[in-house]
C-alpha positions, 0 to 999 in steps of 0.5 A: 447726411446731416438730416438723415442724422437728425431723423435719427435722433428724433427717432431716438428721443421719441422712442428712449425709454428711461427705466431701461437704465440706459444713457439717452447718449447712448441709446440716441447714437446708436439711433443715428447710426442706424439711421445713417446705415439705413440710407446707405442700404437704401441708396445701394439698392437704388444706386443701378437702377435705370429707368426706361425713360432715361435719355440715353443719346439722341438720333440723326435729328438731335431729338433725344432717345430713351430706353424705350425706343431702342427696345424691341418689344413683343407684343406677348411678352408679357402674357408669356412672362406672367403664364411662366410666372404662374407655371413656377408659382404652380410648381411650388405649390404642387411641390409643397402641397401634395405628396410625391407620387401626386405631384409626379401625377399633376406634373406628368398630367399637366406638363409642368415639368417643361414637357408637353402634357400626358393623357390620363391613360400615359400618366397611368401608364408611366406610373403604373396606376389605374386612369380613373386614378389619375382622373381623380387625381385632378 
């Protein structure tokens, strides 16, 4: 703590400024303050993370056993997670960047509403436009 006070101190005489009309005293402890509250912030984002690698117990053998081993992992998961992360990055930016009626068009055409994709001429019936219109659309 009495480091992290420290940093903060040296934070606080480098940055003081004297035309400010305000006492080092003054300026330094808040400094420290913030310093000290920024590590405890910092330590509560840290405070519950686990690392896979963490030994957790050991097996029948006594050799030790991690996280890791004790997952079962698919071997598409993660192209499954980054395909749903592009999906919702996609529908944020169709819903951002494009008016309603267009962004009903992309949505209904592509299947980003977690339905399986229209052809241009069910989009263009569902929305009761022409399908060369929905093909431009793309």
């Amino acid at each position: 703590m009495i480091s992290i006070g420290t940093i903060g101190l040296i934070k606080g005489i480098s940055t003081f400024k004297p035309d400010k009309k305000v006492r080092l005293a003054t300026y330094a402890s808040r400094c420290i303050e913030n310093e000290i509250l920024m590590h405890f912030r910092a330590q509560r984002k840290t405070q519950g993370e686990v690392s896979l690698s963490d030994a957790i117990d050991g097996d029948g053998d006594g050799n030790a056993l991690s996280l890791m081993d004790t997952i079962s992992v698919d071997d598409n998961m993660l192209e499954e997670l980054d395909a749903k992360d592009a999906c919702v990055r996609v529908r944020r930016c169709v819903k951002q960047c494009l008016d309603p009626r267009e962004a009903m068009i992309i949505t209904l055409r592509y299947g980003l509403n977690e339905c399986q994709p229209l052809t241009q001429r069910e989009v263009a019936s569902r929305c009761g436009i022409s399908r060369s219109y929905v093909s431009r659309r793309r």
